[in-house]
C-alpha positions in Angstrom: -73.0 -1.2 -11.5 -73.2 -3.2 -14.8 -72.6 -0.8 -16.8 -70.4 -0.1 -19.8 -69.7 3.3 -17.8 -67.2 2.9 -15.2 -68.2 3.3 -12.0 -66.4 6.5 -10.8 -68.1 8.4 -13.3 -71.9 7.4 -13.2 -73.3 10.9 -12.2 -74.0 12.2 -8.9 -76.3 15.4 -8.6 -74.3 16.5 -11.9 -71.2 15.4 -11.1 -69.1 12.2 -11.3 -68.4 9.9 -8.2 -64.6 10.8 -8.7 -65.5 14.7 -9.3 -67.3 15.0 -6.0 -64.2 13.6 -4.2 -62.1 15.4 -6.1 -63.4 18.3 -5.5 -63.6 17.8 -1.7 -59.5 17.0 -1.8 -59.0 20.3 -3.7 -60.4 22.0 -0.8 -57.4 20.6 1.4 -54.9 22.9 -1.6 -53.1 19.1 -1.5 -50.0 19.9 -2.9 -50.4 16.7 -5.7 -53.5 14.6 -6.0 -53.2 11.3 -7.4 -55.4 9.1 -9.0 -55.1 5.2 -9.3 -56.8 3.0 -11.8 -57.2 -0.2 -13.2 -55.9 -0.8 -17.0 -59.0 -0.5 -18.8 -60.4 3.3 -17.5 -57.7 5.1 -17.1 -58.1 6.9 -20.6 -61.7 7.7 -19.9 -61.4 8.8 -16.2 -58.3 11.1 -17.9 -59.9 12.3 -20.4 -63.4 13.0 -18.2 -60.9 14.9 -15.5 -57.9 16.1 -17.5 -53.9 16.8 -16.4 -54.5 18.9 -13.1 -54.2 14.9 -11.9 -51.8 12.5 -11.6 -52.5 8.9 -12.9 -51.4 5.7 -12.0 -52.3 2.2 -13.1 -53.0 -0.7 -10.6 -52.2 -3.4 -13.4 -53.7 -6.2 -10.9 -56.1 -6.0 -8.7 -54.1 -7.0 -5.7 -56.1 -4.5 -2.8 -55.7 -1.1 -1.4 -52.1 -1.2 -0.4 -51.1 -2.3 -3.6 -53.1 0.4 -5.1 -51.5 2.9 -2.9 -48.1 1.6 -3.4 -48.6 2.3 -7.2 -48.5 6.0 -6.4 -45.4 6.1 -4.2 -43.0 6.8 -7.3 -44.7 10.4 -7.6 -46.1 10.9 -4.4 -43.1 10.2 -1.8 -41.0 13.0 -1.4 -44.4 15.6 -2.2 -45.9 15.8 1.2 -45.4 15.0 4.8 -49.3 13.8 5.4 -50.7 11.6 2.9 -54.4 10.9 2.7 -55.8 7.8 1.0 -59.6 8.2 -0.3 -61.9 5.9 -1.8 -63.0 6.5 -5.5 -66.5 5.5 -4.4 -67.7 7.3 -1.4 -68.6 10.8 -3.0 -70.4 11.9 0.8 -66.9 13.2 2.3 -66.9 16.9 3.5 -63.7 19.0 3.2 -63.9 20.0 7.0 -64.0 16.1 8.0 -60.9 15.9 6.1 -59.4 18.3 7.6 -59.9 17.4 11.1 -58.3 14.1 10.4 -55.4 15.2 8.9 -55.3 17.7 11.9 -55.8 14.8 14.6 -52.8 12.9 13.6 -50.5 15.8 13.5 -52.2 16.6 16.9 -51.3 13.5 18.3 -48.3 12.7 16.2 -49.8 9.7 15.3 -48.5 7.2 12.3 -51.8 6.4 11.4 -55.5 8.5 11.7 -58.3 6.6 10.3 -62.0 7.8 9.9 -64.5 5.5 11.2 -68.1 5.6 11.6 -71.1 3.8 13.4 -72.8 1.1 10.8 -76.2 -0.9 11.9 -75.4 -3.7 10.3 -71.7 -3.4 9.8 -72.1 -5.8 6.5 -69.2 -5.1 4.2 -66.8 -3.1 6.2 -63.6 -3.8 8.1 -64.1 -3.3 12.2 -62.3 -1.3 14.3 -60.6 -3.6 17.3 -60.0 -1.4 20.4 -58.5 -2.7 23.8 -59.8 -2.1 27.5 -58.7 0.9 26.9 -60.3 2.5 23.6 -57.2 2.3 21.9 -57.3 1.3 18.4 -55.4 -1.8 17.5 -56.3 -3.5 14.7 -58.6 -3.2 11.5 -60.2 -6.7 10.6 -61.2 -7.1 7.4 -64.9 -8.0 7.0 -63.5 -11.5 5.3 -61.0 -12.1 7.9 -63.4 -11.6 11.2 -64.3 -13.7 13.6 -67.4 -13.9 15.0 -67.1 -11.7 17.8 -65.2 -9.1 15.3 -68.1 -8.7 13.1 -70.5 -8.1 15.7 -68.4 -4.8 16.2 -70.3 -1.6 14.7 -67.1 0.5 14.7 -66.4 0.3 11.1 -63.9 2.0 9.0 -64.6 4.1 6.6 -61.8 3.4 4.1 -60.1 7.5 4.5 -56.8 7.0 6.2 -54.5 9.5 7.2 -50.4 8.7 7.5 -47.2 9.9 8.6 -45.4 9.8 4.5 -42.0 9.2 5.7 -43.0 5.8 7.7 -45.8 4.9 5.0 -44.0 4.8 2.1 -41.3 2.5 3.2 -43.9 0.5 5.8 -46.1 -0.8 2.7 -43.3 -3.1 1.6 -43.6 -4.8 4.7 -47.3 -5.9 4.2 -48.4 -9.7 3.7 -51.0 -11.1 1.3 -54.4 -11.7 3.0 -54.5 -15.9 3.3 -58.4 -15.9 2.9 -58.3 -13.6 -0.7 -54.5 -12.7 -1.4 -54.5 -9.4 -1.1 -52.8 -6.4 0.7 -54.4 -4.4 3.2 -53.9 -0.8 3.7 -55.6 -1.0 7.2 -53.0 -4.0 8.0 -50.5 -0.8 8.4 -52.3 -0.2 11.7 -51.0 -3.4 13.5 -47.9 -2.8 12.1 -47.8 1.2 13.2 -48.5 0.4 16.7 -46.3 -2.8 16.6 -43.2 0.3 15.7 -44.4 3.0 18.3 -46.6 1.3 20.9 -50.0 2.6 21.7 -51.2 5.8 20.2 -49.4 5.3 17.1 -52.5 4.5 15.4 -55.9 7.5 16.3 -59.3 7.0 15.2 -62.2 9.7 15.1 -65.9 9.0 14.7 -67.0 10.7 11.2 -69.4 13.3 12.4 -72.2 12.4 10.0 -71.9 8.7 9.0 -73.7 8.8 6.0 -70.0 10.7 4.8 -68.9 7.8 4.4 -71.2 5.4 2.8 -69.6 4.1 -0.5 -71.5 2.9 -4.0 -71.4 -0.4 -4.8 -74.5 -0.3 -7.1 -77.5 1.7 -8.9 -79.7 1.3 -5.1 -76.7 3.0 -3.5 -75.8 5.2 -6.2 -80.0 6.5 -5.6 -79.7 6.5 -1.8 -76.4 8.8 -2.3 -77.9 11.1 -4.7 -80.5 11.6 -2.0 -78.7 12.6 0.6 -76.7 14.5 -1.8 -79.5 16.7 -3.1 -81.0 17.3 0.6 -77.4 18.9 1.9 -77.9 21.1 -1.6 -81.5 22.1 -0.8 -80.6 22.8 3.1 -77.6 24.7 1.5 -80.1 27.0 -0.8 -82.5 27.3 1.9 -80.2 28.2 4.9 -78.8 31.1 2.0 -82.3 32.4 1.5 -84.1 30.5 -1.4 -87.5 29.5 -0.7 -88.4 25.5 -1.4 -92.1 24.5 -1.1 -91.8 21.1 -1.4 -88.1 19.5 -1.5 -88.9 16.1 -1.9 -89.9 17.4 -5.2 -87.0 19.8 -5.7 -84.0 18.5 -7.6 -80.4 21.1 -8.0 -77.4 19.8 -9.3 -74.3 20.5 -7.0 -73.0 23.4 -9.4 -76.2 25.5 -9.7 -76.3 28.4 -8.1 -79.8 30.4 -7.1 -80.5 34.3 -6.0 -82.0 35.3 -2.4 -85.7 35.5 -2.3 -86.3 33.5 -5.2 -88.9 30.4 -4.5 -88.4 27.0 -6.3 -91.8 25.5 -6.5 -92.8 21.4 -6.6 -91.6 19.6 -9.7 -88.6 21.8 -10.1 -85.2 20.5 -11.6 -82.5 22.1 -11.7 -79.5 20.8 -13.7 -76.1 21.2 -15.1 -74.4 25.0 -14.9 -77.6 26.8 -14.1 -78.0 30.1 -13.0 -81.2 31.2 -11.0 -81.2 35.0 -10.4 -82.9 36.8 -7.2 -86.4 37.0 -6.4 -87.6 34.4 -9.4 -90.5 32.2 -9.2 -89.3 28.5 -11.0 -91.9 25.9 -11.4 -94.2 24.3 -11.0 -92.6 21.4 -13.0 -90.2 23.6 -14.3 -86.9 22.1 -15.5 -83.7 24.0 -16.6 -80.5 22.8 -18.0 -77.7 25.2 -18.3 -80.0 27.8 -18.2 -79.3 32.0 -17.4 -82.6 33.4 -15.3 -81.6 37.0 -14.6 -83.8 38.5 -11.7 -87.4 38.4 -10.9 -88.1 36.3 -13.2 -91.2 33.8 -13.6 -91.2 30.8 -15.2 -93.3 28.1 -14.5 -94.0 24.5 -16.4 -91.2 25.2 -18.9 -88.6 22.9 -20.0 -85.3 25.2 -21.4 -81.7 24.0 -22.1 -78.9 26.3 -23.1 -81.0 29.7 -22.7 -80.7 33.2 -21.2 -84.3 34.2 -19.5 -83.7 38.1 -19.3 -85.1 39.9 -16.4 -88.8 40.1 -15.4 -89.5 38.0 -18.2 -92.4 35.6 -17.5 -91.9 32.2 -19.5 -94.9 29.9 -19.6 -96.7 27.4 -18.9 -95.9 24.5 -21.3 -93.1 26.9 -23.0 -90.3 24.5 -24.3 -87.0 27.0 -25.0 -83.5 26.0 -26.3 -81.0 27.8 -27.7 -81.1 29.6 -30.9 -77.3 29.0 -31.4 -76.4 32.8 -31.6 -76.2 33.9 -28.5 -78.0 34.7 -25.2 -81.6 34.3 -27.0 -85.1 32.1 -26.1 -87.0 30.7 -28.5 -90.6 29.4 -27.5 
């Protein structure tokens, strides 16, 4: 990202990376979430996020079954399923989630792994299947032949295991030869090498773009696009009006009334409240901002401010807050 900020917490339609993931696990009612770090941001990601998480260090960088290893000590008698997420793919739904935990319990599978279609496949490991369809193998992007990373079948990093053959099963992993690293997908070889066929299911995600992951500032903007259209098509589907939503931006914890119609150049940010039946914008923005019912405001900027019903606010009104309660000042 270069960036002094670390990268789980650069914002996402008003939310850290991390939060959006977070908040997607909570969904699940996990019975403990863990979160591991590297050394040098585990007191700001704490201190962004607070104790309803556990924290871990990864002191070295040694790959993603060393990383999950480093939560074993608190995780391993806690749950029967454990699910291993990325800290940079924010895009993952709750209900995608929840069918994967649900297809290896189905199935009684070792191993469930999300995977999606990627056109090119740059960057990710592939998913090898025999004749068959069965999975056998992930192949690390590095560690592909030819052939291998022709394959679009990618995965998408969100694995799903049985916890009493995990915990034990990632002390049998080898260091990569090409980077020295572990792999959590090389549990897959060794799942079906245990129990045979079937040990190890796969399910396509049912919207790749779930599982795109941030690497950078482009990224970071293509996610917070796709982010903001699920949020419109959210507000929409619930009965707000948008005239223009390539010009319509809501942060993931506003909320807005029925009947109310967001006009082009609106911005919604923060903890904002939109009441029902309100006309906001044109190039309106609001930041933590009360707007009680029907009412207008239109090329205002206002942070921190209660807009009492039927009030009509602008244009070129700039409002903050007067620092005594629910008040505007113009």
């Amino acid at each position: 990202m270069r960036s002094a900020l670390p990268k789980v917490l650069h914002p996402l339609c008003g939310r850290p990376l991390l939060g959006h993931i977070l908040a997607t696990v909570e969904a699940l009612q996990p019975a403990v979430s863990t979160v591991v770090l590297a050394p040098d941001v585990l007191d700001t990601v704490r201190t962004r996020f607070g104790d309803a998480y556990r924290y871990v260090v990864q002191a070295e960088r040694l790959g993603t079954g060393h990383a999950t290893l480093q939560a074993r000590s608190i995780m391993r008698e806690a749950c029967d399923d454990v699910l291993v997420l990325v800290g940079d793919a924010p895009l993952i739904r709750s209900a995608t989630l929840q069918q994967l935990v649900a297809w290896r319990r189905k199935h009684g599978a070792l191993v469930a792994l999300l995977s999606f279609t990627a056109d090119p496949p740059t960057g990710y490991g592939r998913v090898i299947r025999d004749a068959e369809g069965n999975v056998t193998a992930i192949v690390e992007e590095r560690d592909a032949t030819d052939a291998q990373r022709a394959i679009t079948e990618v995965s998408s990093g969100i694995l799903c295991f049985d916890a009493a053959w995990m915990w034990p099963a990632l002390d049998r992993l080898q260091r990569s030869p090409v980077k020295g690293e572990y792999y959590l997908t090389d549990l897959v070889a060794l799942a079906i090498a245990d129990h045979g066929v079937g040990a190890v299911q796969a399910i396509l995600a049912p919207d790749p773009t779930e599982a795109l992951g941030v690497n950078d500032r482009v990224q970071l903007a293509q996610a917070e696009r796709i982010m903001r259209l699920r949020l419109l098509d959210a507000l929409m589907r619930g009965g707000v009006t948008i005239i223009d939503p390539a010009t319509t931006y809501v942060d993931v914890d506003v909320t807005v009334g029925q009947d109310t119609t967001l006009l082009p150049g609106t911005m919604l940010r923060g903890s904002t409240r939109v009441g029902a039946r309100c006309t906001i914008g044109p190039y309106t923005s609001l930041i933590d901002t009360i707007v009680a019912d029907e009412a207008h405001v239109r090329y205002t900027f206002a942070e921190g401010v209660a807009i009492p019903a039927r009030a009509v606010v602008g244009p070129f009104a700039y409002l903050r807050s007067a620092g005594t309660g629910n008040m505007y000042q113009a």
